[in-house]
C-alpha positions as CSV (number, residue, x, y, z in Angstrom):
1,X,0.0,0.0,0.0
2,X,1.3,3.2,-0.9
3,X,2.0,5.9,1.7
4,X,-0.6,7.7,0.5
5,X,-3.1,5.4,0.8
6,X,-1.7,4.6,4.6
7,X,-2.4,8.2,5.7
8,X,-5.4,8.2,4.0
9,X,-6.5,4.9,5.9
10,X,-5.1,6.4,9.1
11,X,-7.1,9.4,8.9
12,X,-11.0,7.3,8.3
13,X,-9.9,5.3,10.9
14,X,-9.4,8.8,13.3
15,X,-5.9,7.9,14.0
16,X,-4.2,9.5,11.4
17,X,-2.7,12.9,13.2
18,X,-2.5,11.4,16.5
19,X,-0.3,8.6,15.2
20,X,1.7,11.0,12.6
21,X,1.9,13.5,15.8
22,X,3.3,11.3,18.4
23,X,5.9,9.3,16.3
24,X,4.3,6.1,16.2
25,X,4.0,5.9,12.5
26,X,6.8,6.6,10.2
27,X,6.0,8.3,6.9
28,X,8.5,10.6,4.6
29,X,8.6,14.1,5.7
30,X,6.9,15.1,2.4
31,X,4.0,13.3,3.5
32,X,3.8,14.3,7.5
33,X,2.1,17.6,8.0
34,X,4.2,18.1,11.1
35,X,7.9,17.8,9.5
36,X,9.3,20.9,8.5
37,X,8.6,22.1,4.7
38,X,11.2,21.0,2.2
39,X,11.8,23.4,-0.8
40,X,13.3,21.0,-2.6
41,X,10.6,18.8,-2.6
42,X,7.9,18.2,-5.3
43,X,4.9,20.2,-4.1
44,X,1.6,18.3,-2.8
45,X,-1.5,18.3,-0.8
46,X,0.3,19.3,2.3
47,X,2.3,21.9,0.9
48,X,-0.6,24.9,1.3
49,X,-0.6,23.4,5.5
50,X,3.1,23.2,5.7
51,X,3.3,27.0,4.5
52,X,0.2,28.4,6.5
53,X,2.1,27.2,9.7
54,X,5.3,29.3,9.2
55,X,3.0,32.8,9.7
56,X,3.3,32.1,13.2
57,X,6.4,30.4,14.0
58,X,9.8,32.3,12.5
59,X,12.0,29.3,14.0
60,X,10.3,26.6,11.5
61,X,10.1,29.3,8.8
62,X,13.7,29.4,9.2
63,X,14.3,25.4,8.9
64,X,12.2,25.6,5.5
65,X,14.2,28.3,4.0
66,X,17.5,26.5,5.0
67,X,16.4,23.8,2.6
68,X,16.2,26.6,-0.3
69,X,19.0,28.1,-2.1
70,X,18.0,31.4,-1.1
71,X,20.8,33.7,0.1
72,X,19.7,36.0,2.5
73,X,20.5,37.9,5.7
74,X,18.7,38.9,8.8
75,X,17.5,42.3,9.4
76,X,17.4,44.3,12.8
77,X,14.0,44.8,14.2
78,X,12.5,48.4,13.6
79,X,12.1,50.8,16.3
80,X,8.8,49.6,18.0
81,X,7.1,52.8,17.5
82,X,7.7,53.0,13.7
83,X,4.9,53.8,11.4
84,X,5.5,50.5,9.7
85,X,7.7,48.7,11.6
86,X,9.5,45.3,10.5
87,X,9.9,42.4,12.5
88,X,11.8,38.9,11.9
89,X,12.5,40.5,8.4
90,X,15.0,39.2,5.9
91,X,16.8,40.6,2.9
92,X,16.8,38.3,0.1
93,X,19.8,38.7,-1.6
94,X,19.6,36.2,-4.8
95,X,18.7,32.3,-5.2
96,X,19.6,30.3,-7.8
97,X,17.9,33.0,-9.8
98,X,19.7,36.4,-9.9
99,X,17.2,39.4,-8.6
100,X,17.4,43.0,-10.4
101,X,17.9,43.8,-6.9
102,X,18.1,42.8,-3.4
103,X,14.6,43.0,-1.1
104,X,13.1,43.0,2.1
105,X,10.8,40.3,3.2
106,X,9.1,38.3,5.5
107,X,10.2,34.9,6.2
108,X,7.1,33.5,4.9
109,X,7.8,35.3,1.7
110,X,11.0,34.1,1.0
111,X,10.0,30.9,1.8
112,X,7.1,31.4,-1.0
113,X,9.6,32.7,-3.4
114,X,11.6,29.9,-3.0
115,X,9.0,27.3,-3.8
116,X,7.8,29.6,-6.5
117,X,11.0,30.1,-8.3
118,X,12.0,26.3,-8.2
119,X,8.6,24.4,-9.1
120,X,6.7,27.3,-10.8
121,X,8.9,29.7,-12.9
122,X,12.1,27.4,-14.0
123,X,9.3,25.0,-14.9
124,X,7.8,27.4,-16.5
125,X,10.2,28.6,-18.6
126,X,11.8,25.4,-19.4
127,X,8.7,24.3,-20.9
128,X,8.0,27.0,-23.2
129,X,11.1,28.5,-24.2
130,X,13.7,25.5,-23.4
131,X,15.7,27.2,-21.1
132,X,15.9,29.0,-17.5
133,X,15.1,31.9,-16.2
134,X,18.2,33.9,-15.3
135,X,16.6,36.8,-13.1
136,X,13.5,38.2,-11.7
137,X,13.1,41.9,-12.3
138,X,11.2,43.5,-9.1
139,X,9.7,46.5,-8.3
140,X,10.3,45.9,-4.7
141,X,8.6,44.7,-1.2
142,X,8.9,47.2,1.4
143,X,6.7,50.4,1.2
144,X,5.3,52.1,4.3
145,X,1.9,53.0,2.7
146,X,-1.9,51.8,3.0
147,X,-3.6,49.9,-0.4
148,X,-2.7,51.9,-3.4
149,X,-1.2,55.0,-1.5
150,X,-4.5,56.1,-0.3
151,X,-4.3,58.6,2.5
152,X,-6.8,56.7,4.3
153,X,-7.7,53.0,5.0
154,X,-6.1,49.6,5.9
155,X,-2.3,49.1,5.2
156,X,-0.7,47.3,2.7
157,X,0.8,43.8,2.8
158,X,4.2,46.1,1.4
159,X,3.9,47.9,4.7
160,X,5.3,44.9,6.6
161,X,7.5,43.5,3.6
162,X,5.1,41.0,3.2
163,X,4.5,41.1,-0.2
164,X,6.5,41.4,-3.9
165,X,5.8,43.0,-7.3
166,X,7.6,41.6,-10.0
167,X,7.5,43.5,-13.1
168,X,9.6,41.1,-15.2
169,X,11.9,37.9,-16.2
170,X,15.6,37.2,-17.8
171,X,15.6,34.4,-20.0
172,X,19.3,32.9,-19.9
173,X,19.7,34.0,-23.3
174,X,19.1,37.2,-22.7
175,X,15.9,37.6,-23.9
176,X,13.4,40.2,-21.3
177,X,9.7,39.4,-20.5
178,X,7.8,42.3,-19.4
179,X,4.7,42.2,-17.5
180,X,3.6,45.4,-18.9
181,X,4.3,44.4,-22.6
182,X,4.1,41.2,-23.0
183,X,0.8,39.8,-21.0
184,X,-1.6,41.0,-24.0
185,X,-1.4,38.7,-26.8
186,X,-1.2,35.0,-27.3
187,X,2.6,34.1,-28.3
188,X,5.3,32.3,-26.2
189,X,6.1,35.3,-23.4
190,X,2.2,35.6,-23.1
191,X,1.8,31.6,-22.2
192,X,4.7,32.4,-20.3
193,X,3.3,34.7,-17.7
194,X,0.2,33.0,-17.3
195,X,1.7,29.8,-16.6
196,X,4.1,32.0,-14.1
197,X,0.5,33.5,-12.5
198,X,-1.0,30.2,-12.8
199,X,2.5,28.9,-10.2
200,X,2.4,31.7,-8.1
201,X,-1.2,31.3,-7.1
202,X,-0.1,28.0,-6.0
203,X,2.3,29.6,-2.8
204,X,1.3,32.6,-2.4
205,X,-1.6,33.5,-0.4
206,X,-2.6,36.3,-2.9
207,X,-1.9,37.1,-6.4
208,X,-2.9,40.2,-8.8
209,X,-2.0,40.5,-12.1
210,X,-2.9,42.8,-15.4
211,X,-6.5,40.9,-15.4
212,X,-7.3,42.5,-11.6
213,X,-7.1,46.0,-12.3
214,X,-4.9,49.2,-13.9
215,X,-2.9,49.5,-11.2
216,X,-1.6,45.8,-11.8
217,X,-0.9,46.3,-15.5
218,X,2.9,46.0,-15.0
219,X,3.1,44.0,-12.6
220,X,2.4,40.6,-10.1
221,X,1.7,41.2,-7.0
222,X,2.6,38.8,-4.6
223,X,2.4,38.2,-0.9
224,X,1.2,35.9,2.3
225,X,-1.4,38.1,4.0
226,X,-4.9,36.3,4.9
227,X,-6.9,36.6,1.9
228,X,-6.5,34.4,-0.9
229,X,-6.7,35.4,-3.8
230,X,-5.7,34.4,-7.5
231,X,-6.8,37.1,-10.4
């Protein structure tokens, strides 16, 4: 019986996460919601679970990005009585995939982009043009504002670095993809991006593209707040 099929048997017979929980059955990490997320790792049913439980604990979220090839360093805390301030905030400096620049982000976000970059957009690319992606053009993460710079309301996911707008792609052979340019249409770089969207929906919490609204025409937004959301 496959392992699969002896969680699945577990779990109708109510013993599933007490068994999984308190050691007494052995199944691959992959498979056992409690066992740190491994980036390296084919995605699966578990995946969404295992990245819903770093929000809250920075020590695991830290154990999942170790298994990434994310470079990154740890940021000092902001003063407490900042506007917007930052805790347990990285800067990503680069992966396997250069960035047009380095960025702030949560750990959750990195961890996101990590999963993203390895089973979504190398994929991705690979599949339609034969070849990788060789870096992700940004717009950046950190901006102390509310949604869309209004003067009044909730803030923005940027306000605690918990969220990324990519603008564009580097093919390895130099070629660019532009969000702004190149989602209209139906050729290669169009398929492209909307296989890329199509990824990041699947570890992100939210995602907003060109097909949400003006504001998104050059862009993806991307980040781990509450709401989910794919458009």
């Amino acid at each position: 019986m496959t392992i699969v099929k002896w969680l699945i048997a577990l779990i109708v017979l109510g013993a599933g996460p007490v068994a999984l929980w308190r050691g007494w059955v052995q199944v691959p990490d992959q498979w056992n919601p409690w066992a740190t997320l491994d980036i390296s790792q084919p995605p699966n049913f578990l995946t969404g679970y295992k990245l819903g439980r770093l929000r809250n604990d920075s020590a695991l979220c830290v154990q999942a990005l170790a298994t990434s090839q994310v470079r990154y360093s740890q940021q000092a805390d902001s003063p407490a009585d900042a506007k917007c301030p930052l805790v347990d905030v990285l800067r990503v400096n680069g992966s396997a995939v250069r960035l047009s620049s380095s960025f702030l982000a949560t750990c959750p976000v990195a961890v996101a982009f990590a999963m993203f970059e390895r089973h979504a957009l190398q994929p991705a690319a690979q599949a339609v043009f034969g070849q990788p992606v060789s870096q992700v053009d940004h717009l950046g993460s950190f901006a102390c504002r509310n949604v869309y710079g209004r003067s009044e309301g909730r803030l923005s996911q940027h306000a605690s670095a918990n969220a990324l707008d990519i603008a564009g792609f580097r093919l390895a052979d130099g070629r660019r993809i532009s969000v702004l340019k190149d989602w209209p249409g139906e050729g290669d770089n169009s398929r492209f991006l909307r296989q890329v969207r199509d990824g990041a929906c699947k570890n992100f919490n939210t995602v907003l593209g060109p097909e949400y609204n003006a504001a998104h025409r050059n862009h993806f937004h991307l980040d781990m707040g509450r709401w989910s959301v794919c458009r």
